[in-house]
N, C-alpha and C positions, 0 to 999 in steps of 0.2 A: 213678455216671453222672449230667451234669447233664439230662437227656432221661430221659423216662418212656414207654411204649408206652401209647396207646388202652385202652379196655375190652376189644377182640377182638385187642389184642396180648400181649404175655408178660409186661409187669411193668409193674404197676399201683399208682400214688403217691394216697394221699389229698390231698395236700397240694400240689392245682394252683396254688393260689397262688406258688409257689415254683419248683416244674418244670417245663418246657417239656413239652407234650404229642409225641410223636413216635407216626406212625402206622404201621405196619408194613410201609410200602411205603417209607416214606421212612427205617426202620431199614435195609429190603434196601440202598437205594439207598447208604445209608453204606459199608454195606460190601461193594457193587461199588467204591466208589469207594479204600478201602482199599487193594481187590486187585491194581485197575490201577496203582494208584500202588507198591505193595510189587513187583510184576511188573515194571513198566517202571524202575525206579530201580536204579542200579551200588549204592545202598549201603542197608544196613537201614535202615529207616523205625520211628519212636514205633510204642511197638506198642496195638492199639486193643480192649485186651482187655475192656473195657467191651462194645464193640460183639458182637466173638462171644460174650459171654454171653449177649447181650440176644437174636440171634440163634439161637443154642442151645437157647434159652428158647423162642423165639415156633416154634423148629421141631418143639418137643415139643406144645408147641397144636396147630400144623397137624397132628399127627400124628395126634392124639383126637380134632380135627375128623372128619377122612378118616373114624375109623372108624364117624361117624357116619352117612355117607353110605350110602347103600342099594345092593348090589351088581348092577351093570350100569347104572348111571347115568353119565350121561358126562360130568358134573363129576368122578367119583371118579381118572380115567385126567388129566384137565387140571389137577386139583390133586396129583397124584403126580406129574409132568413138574415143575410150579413147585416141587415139595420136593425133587426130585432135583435140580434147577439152582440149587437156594441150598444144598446138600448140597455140589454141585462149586464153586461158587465159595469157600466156606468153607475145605473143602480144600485147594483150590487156592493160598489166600491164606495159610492157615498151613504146608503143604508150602514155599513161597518163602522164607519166615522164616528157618525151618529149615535150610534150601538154604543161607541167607545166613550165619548161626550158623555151619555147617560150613567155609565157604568161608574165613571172615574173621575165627571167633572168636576171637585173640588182640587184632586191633583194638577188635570188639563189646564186648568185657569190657574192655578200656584205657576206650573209651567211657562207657562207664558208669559208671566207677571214679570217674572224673574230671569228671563232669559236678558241677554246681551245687545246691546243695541251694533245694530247691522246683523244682527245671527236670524237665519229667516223663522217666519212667523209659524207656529205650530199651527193655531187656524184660520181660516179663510175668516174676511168679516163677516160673513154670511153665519160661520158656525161660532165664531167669538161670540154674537149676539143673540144665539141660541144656548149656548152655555151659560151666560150671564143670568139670563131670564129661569133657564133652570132651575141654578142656583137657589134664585131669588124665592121661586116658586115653593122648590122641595124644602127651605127655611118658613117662607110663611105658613104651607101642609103643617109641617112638622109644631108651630110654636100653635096652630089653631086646633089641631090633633090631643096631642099629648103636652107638652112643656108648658102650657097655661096649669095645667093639671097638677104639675109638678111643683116640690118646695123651691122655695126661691131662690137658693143657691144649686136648684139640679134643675134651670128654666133656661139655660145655654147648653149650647153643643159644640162642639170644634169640627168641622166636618173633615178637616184633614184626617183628623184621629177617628172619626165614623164612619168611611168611606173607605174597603182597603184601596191599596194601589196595586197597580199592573203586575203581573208576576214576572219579573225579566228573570226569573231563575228556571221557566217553564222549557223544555225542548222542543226545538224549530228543525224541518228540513229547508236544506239551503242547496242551490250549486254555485257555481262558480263560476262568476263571467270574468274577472281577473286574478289570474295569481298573487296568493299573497304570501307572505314566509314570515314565520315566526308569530306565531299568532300563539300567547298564551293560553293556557285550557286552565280552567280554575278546577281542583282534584273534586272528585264528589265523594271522598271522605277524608280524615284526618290523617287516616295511614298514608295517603298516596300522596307522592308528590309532583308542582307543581309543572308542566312541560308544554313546551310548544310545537306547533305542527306547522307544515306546508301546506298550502292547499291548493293545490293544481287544478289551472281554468277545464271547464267541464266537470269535476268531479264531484259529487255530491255529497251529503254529508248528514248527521243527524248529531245537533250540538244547541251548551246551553246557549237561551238567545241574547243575555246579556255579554256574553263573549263577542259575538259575531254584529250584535246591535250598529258599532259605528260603516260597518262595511255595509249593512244594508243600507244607510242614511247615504253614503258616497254612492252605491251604486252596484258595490264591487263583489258582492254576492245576490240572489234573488231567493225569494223564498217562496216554498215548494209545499 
């Protein structure tokens, strides 16, 4: 990870010269911003397995903090609410992944098959090895099910073609953490034609997600 956590965060770099210092609220804020974004998008998103280690990490701190606290102090109830709300959004944000893996993993694995060497990794190995095995699984179901059953030329399946893919034509709200200009809008019918827009930081929006798709991967929009 190019970010290092504070002294009162989870992982601590000698070598400031080099790493960006990140403080542990601006670690959470990463990865609120993951979740929305993984929640609100038709299709899996980079996965940000840096981020919930760092997370993981800084939540085992807060945890030996806590037990330092002195019982009946009413810090000890307001920092256990803050560790249960980055507990569920944690969750929350790796449960969606998940969701997504199941729903579309023949796609997710073509994805990554196929991507670019140096272009980073769609999944973590944690969920590569979970997809894989799905796969495997929802083929062996399927041939011990039905396709034994089946004549011999209807005993394969293609699962690209049995499995839809993501809808990047679904509508997303978005705002805007960098101005961007000239951003194409693809028409939603034939009569209209094709134009681009501005999008002024702050301002928020309701647009297809395939339009806005690479600005959420850079950063430069968040989804809402």
């Amino acid at each position: 990870m190019s970010d290092a956590l504070s002294d009162d965060g989870s992982d601590l770099n000698q070598d400031d010269s080099q790493e960006d210092v990140m403080t542990p609220a601006e670690l959470i804020a990463k990865l609120e911003e993951a979740w929305l974004n993984e929640k609100f998008s038709p299709e899996l998103l980079e996965n940000r397995s840096e981020v919930v280690e760092c997370v993981m990490e800084q939540l085992t701190h807060m945890e030996a903090n806590l037990q330092r606290v002195k019982k009946g102090d009413a810090k000890a109830s307001i920092h256990r609410m803050e560790i249960d709300r980055i507990r569920f959004v944690l969750s929350s944000y790796l449960r969606s992944r998940l969701q997504k893996i199941e729903r579309f993993f023949p796609h997710v694995l073509e994805r990554e098959k196929s991507r670019g060497e140096g272009d980073p990794s769609l999944l973590s190995p944690e969920e590569f090895a979970f997809a894989k095995e799905y796969y495997a699984n929802t083929e062996t179901y399927l041939k011990a099910v039905a396709l034994k059953r089946m004549p011999p030329n209807l005993q394969t399946v293609d699962m690209l073609k049995a499995v839809p893919e993501p809808c990047l034509d679904s509508f997303v709200f978005l705002r805007v953490k960098e101005r961007q200009e000239n951003i194409l809008v693809e028409p939603e019918t034939d009569d209209q034609r094709e134009y681009v827009v501005d999008l002024e930081e702050g301002s928020q929006h309701l647009m297809r997600y395939r339009t806005i798709a690479p600005l959420v991967s850079s950063g430069a929009v968040q989804l809402i």
